[in-house]
C-alpha positions as CSV (number, residue, x, y, z in Angstrom):
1,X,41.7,-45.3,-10.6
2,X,44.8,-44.5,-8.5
3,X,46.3,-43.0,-11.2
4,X,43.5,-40.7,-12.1
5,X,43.2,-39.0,-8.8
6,X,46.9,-38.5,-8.6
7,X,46.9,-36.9,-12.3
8,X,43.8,-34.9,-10.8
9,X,46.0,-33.5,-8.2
10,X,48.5,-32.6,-10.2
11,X,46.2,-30.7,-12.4
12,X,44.6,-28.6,-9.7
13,X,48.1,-27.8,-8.4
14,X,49.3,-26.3,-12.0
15,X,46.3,-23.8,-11.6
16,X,47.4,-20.4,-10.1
17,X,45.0,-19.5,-7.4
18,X,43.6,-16.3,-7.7
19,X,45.4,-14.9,-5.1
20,X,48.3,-15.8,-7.7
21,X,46.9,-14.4,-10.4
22,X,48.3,-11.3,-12.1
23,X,46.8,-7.6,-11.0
24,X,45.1,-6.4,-13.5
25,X,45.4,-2.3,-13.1
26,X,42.0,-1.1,-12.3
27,X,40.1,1.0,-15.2
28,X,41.1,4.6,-15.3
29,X,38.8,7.5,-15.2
30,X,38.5,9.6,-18.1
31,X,40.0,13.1,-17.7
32,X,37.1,15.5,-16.7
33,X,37.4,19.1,-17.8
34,X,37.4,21.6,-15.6
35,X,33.7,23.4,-14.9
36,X,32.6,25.1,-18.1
37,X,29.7,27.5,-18.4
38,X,27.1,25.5,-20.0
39,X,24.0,26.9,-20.6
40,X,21.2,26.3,-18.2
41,X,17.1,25.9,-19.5
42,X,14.7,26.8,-17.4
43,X,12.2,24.7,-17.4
44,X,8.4,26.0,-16.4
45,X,6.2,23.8,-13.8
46,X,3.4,21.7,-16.0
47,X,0.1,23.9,-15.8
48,X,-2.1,22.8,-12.8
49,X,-4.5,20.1,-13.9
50,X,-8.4,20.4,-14.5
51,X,-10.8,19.8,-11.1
52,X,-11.3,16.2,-11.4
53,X,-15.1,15.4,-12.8
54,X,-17.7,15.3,-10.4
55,X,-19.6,12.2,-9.8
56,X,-23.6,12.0,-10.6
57,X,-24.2,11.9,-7.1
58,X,-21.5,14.7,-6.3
59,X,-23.0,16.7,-8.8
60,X,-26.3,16.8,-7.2
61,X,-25.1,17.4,-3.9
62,X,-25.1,20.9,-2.0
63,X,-21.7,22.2,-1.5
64,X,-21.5,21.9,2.1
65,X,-23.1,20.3,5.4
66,X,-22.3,20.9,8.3
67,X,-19.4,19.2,10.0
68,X,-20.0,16.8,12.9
69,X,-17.5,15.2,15.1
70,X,-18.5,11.9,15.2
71,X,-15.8,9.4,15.5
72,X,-15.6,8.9,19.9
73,X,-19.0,9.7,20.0
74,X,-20.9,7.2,22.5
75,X,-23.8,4.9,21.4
76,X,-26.2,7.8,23.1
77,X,-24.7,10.6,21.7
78,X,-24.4,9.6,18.2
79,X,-28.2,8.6,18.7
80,X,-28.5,12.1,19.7
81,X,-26.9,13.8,17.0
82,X,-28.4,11.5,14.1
83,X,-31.1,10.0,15.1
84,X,-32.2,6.5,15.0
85,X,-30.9,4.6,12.5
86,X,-32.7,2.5,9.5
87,X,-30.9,-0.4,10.6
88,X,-28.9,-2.0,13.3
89,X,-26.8,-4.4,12.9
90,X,-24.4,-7.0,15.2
91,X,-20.5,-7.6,13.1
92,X,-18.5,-8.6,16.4
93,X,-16.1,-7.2,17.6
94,X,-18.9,-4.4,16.3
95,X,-22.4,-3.4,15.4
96,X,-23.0,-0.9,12.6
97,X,-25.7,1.6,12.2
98,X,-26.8,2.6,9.0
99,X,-28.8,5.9,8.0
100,X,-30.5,6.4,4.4
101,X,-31.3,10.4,3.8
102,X,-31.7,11.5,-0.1
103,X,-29.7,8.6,-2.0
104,X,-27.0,9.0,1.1
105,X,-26.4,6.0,2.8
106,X,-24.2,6.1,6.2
107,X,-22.3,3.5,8.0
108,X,-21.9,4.2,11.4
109,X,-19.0,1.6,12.6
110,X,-19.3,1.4,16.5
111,X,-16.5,-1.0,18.5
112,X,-16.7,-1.9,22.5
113,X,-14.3,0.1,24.6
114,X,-13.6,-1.7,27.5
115,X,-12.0,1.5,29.3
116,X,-15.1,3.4,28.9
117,X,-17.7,0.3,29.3
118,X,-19.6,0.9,25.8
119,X,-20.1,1.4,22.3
120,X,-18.2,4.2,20.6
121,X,-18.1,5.2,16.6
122,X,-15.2,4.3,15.6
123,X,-15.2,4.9,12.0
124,X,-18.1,6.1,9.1
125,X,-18.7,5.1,5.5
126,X,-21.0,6.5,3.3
127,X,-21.9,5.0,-0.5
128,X,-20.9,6.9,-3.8
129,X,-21.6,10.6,-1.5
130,X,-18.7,12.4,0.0
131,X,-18.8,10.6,3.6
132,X,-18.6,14.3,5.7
133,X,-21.3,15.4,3.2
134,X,-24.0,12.7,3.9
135,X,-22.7,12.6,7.8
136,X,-23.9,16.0,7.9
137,X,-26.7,15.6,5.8
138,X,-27.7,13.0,8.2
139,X,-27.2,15.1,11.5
140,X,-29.3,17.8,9.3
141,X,-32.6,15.6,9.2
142,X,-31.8,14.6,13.2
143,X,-32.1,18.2,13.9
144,X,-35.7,19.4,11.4
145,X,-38.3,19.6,13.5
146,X,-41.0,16.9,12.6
């Protein structure tokens, strides 16, 4: 057993170490000519792509509503600009008000702020409808006199 480990020494000691080992020269670059006029294509932009398809519910939808600033508005004055909603309902931290008006459906998210001491929308979602669309279809019906 002796004998083995002595014969593996001497082994590992007939091994150069690669600090021993013979430089190889490092790979030379081929020669590069110098600059040459090469011919340059000028390449033209793609064309613009097509309007992307509107959805059913797009489709039947007037092109505009008017805008409504909604997100920081306060549990009163979102009441006052839309109305009552459909439905009320408690997701803590949260509550969120939901308005149906012609196939629109709007999600009116509303968080505490503890600063201010209330409710205030943080965030709207409508369904399949553009969401600024139906929001402003919805302040439309707050406003028509009933």
């Amino acid at each position: 057993m002796l004998a083995l480990a002595v014969t593996g020494c001497a082994t590992l000691g007939e091994q150069p170490w690669p600090w021993q080992l013979p430089s190889e020269a490092p790979p030379t670059k081929p020669a590069v000519a110098g600059p040459q006029s090469v011919p340059r294509r000028v390449v033209e932009p793609p064309p613009p792509r097509p309007a992307k398809p509107k959805s059913p519910v797009e489709a039947a939808l007037p092109d505009k509503a008017p805008p409504v600033a909604l997100v920081g508005m306060s549990e009163e004055e979102t009441a006052a600009a839309l109305g009552r909603p459909a439905d009320e309902a408690e997701q803590p931290p949260g509550k969120v008000w939901t308005y149906e008006v012609d196939g629109c459906r709007l999600a009116v998210h509303l968080f505490l702020d503890m600063d201010r001491g209330g409710f205030y929308a943080l965030d709207y979602t409508a369904g399949e409808a553009p969401k600024d669309w139906c929001l402003g279809r919805v302040a439309q019906e707050a406003r028509r006199p009933r």
